[in-house]
Structure formats: structure tokens, C-alpha cells
DOKOLMAR-503191 format. One record per residue (C-alpha): residue in three letters; x, y, z. Coordinates in steps of 0.1 Angstrom, whole numbers, plus 5000, padded with zeros to 4 digits. Layout:
<recs>
ALAXYZ
...
</recs>
This chain:
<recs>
UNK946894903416
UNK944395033392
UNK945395113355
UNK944795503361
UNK946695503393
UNK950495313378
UNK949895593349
UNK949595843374
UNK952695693396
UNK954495663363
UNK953996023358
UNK955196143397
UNK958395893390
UNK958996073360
UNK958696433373
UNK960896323402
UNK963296183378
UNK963296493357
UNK963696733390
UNK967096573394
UNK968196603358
UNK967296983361
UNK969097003389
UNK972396833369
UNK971397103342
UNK971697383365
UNK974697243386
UNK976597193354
UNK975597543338
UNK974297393308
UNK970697563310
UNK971997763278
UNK973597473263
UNK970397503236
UNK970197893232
UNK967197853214
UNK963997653219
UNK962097413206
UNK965197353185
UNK968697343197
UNK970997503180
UNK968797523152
UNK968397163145
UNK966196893160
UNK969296683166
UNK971696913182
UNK975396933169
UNK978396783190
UNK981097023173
UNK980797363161
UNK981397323131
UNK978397183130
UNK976797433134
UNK973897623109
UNK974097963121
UNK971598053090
UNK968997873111
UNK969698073144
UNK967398403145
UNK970198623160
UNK967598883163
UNK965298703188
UNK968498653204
UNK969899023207
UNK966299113222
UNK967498933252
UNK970899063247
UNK971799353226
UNK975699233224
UNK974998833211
UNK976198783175
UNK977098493157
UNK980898533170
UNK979798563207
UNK977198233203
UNK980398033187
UNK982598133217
UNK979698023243
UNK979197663223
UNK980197373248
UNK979097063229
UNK978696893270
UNK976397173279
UNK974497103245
UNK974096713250
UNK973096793289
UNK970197043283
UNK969296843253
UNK968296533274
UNK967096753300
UNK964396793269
UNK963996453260
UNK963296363292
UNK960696633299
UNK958796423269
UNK957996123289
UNK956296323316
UNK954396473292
UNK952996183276
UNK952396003311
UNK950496353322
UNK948296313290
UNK946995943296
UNK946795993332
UNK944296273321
UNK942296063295
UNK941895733324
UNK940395993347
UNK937396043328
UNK936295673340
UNK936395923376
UNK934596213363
UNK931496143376
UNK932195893410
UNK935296043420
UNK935496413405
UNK938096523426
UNK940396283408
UNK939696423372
UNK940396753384
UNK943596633398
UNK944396503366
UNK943196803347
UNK945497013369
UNK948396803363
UNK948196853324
UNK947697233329
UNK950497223355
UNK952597053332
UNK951897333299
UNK952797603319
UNK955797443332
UNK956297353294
UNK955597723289
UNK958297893318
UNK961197653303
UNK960597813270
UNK960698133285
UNK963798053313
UNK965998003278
UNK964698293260
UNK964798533287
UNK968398413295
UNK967898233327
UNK965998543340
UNK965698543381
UNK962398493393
UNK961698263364
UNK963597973374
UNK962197983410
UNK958697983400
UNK959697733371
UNK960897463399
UNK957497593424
UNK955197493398
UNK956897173395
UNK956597133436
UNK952897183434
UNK952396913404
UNK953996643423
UNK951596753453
UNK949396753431
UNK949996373415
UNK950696233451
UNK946796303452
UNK945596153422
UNK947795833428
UNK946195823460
UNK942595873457
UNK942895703421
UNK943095383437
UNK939695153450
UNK942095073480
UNK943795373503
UNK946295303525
UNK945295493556
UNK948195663585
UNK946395693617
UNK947695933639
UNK945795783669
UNK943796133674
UNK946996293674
UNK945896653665
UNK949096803674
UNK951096553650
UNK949096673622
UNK949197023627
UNK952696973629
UNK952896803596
UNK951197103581
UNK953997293593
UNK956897133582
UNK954997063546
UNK954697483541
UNK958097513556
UNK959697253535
UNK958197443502
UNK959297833514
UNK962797683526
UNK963197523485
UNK961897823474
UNK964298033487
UNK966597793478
UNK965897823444
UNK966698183449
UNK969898133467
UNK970597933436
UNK969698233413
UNK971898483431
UNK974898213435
UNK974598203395
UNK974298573391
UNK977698613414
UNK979298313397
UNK979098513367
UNK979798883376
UNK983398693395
UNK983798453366
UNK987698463368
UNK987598483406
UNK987898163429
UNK984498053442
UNK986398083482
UNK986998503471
UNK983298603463
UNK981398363487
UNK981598613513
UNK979198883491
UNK976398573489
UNK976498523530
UNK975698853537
UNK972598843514
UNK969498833532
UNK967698573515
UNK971298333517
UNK970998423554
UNK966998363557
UNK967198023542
UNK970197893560
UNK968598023593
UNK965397853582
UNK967097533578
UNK967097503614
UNK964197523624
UNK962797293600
UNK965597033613
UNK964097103650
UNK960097063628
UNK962096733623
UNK963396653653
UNK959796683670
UNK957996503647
UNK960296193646
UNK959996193685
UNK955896223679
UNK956095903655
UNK955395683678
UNK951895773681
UNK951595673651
UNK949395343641
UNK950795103617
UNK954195013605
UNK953295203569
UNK952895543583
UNK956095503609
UNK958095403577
UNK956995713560
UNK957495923590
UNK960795803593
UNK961695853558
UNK960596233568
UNK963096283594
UNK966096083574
UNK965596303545
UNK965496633569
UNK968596473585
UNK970596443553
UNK969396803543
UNK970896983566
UNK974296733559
UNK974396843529
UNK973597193537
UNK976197243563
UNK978897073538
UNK977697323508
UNK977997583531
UNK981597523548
UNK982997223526
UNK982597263491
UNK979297313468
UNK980197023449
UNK978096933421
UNK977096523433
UNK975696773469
UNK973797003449
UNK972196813429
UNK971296533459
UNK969596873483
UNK967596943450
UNK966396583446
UNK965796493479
UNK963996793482
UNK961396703460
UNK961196373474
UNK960596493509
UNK957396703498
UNK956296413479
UNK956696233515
UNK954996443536
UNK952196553510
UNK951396173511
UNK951096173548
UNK949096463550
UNK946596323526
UNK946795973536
UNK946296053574
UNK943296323566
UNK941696033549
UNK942195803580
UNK940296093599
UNK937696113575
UNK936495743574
UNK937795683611
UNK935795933628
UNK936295803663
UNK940295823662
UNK939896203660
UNK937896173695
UNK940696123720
</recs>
């Protein structure tokens, strides 16, 4: 592997890494656990008691714009020095990715002129990253605001589709997936890829309105309140969905073997395992229990499922491109 393309790699590893930490952040309802940003709690370092605490350096005004009722009492009564510590690494380890996205950008210029699509790749990482940067800024000021968190984790989506590309085309040799003219195979790839990103976007909704609820019933048992979220529409549209992207599954893991080589089978598979274990999960969050360890594996695996089948869709379009003749069958 080429210098540019282990940065790059570095940097899709990373952002993976820090998809699952978001998702402990979330799980754990520690996305407040820093009420303010950059700073947490008004200090670099944040505190680990409350007592601790500088509430000189808080701006309760910039607070009380999101909501009219916080005071200084109110913030001491919501400190939860677990919550801090969580969202604090969360931070921390959004620094890495940031660095990587950086020298990933500066080693493309050596592709500016031979390979432009991979500068621009890299170029769209950085500004993917910002905004990203940007929206988490926002998600804490605006109070976890619906809408915001949802696009927040659908930019992130996009920037591992996004880095999958750069690592790939950033490298002098491609691994190739040959779908042996298959037409039907990669059509049906396409599919499932848009169908894998509406079904996480609307579970990052689900997510939104399970938060909401969790909050308007916060002295109610989770078993008691459950039965408002199942009759929403968008709980209802994306456990529905689920399906059909398990039969997507089902099809294409019967349609591996016309695939060529054992790299593209391997990834294939790797497809339909992950699909396989999504719905699991989903069925056990959904009639079990919504137990933390679950929630956070359907978020992770979800992003490592569109990092899957992006790579297939570009690695197999590339096949096609240089291999003319296998398109002819």
C-alpha cells in the first residue's frame, strides 16, 4: 500500500471507530454530558465532581436561548460526572480523525494532476469532516435538536463512502470483483447500498423519537410507553423496511456465486452475515430488550456494512471498466 492510501485507511478506521463511540454516547445519554462546546464544562479538562465545577465560566445565557428554564441550579442537578468523561472522549477521539482527514488531503496533491478524482475525494473528506465538526457543535447547543442528529450521523455515512473511494483508487494496485457480466448482481447491489442508507436513516430517527419519548415518560417503565413509539409511522416504516432489505440479502448471497474470485465472495458474504445479524439484533431490540451492548453493535455494524458494499460497488465498476469483455455475456 501506498503512503496516501494507509493515511487514508487510517482515516476510514478511525471514523468507523468513532461511529461506535457515538453510538455508546447516545446509548448511554451522555450527548449533554458537556453542555457546552468547545469546552466542557467550561474547562479544557472537564471536572469529575461537581464541585468542581466553575460556573463563572459557563455563559448561562447562551444556554437559556436553548432553554429559557436552565440556570445554574438546574445545570448542577443534570451533572453526571459518567456522562461527562463519555462525551468527553467521544471529543478526543473525533481529534484523530481529523488529523488523519488533514494528511490524507495534503498526500493527494501528488494525485492532483494524474489521478484528480482522488484529490477531490480527499478534498471532500476534509469538508465532510468540518461540517460534521460543525453539526456536533450545533447537536449540543441546540439541545440534541431532532433532525440534527440524523443528518449529523448521514454526513458521516457519506464520508466513509466517500474514503472507501480514495483508499481504493489511491492505490497503483486495485483489487478488482468481477461479477462475471452479471448485470443483475450489480444492479442489485445498488439497491441494497440506497436501501441500507434510507433504512439507517430512519433509524437514526427512530432513535430521535425513542429519546424524545424516553424523556416525556422519564419515570415510566420503558415496557409502559413502548406501545406510543410502534404506532409511529417512521418506527413502523423502518421495521417493515428491515425486511425487505433482509430478502435484498437473501438474493444476493444466493447470486454470489457468480461471483469471480475468492476476494469478492468474502466481501459478499461479509454483506449477507452483517444483514443477517441486523435483523438479530433488530428483532431482539424490538421484542427482547433495547439493551445498550445491541444498540450500539446495529449502529456499528451498520456503518460497516455501507463501507462493505460501497467497496464492492466501486471495486466491481472498476472490474467492468478495465475488463470490458466480462460486461458482454
Amino acid at each position: 500500500m501506498t503512503v496516501y492510501q494507509k493515511t487514508a485507511l487510517a482515516t476510514l478506521l478511525a471514523t468507523i471507530f468513532l461511529i461506535f463511540v457515538g453510538a455508546i454516547v447516545r446509548v448511554t445519554g451522555s450527548g449533554l454530558g458537556c453542555p457546552d462546546w468547545p469546552t466542557c464544562w467550561g474547562a479544557l479538562i472537564p471536572p469529575t465532581s461537581l464541585e468542581q465545577v466553575d460556573f463563572d465560566q459557563l455563559n448561562i445565557a447562551k444556554f437559556q436561548k436553548r432553554d429559557p428554564g436552565i440556570t445554574k441550579e438546574t445545570l448542577s442537578v443534570e451533572f453526571n460526572p459518567v456522562h461527562v468523561w463519555i462525551e468527553f472522549i467521544n471529543r478526543l477521539i473525533s481529534l484523530p480523525v481529523g488529523l488523519f482527514t488533514i494528511a490524507t488531503f495534503l498526500f493527494s496533491f501528488q494525485f492532483l494532476r494524474k489521478r484528480p478524482s482522488v484529490f477531490i475525494a480527499s478534498f471532500s473528506a476534509l469538508v465532510l469532516v468540518l461540517a460534521n465538526a460543525v453539526l456536533g457543535a450545533i447537536v449540543v447547543r441546540s439541545g440534541l435538536r431532532p433532525g440534527i442528529i440524523t443528518l449529523h450521523m448521514a454526513l458521516a455515512m457519506v464520508l466513509l463512502c466517500v474514503l472507501v473511494y480514495a483508499v481504493y483508487r489511491g492505490g497503483d494496485r486495485r483489487p478488482q470483483v468481477n461479477l462475471n457480466g452479471s448485470e443483475s448482481l450489480r444492479m442489485l447491489l445498488i439497491v441494497l447500498f440506497f436501501a441500507c442508507i434510507g433504512e439507517g436513516v430512519m433509524g437514526s430517527q427512530v432513535r430521535e423519537l425513542t429519546d424524545d419519548l424516553a424523556l416525556k415518560f422519564k419515570d415510566i417503565p420503558r415496557d409502559v410507553w413502548h406501545e406510543t413509539l410502534e404506532k409511529k409511522p417512521i418506527y413502523l416504516m423502518h421495521r417493515s423496511f428491515s425486511w425487505a432489505i433482509f430478502v435484498l440479502g437473501a438474493v444476493t448471497f444466493f447470486k454470489t456465486r457468480k461471483v469471480s474470485g475468492d476476494l469478492g465472495q468474502l466481501c459478499l458474504k461479509t454483506v449477507c452475515s452483517i444483514i443477517l445479524a441486523q435483523m438479530v439484533l433488530g428483532i431482539l431490540m424490538s421484542h427482547v430488550s433495547v439493551h445498550p451492548v445491541v444498540q450500539v453493535l446495529h449502529v456499528g455494524l451498520s456503518s460497516i456494512l455501507v463501507v462493505a458494499l460501497f467497496w464492492l460497488l466501486v471495486a466491481s465498476r472498476s472490474a467492468g471498466i478495465e475488463s470490458p469483455k466480462a460486461e458482454i455475456r
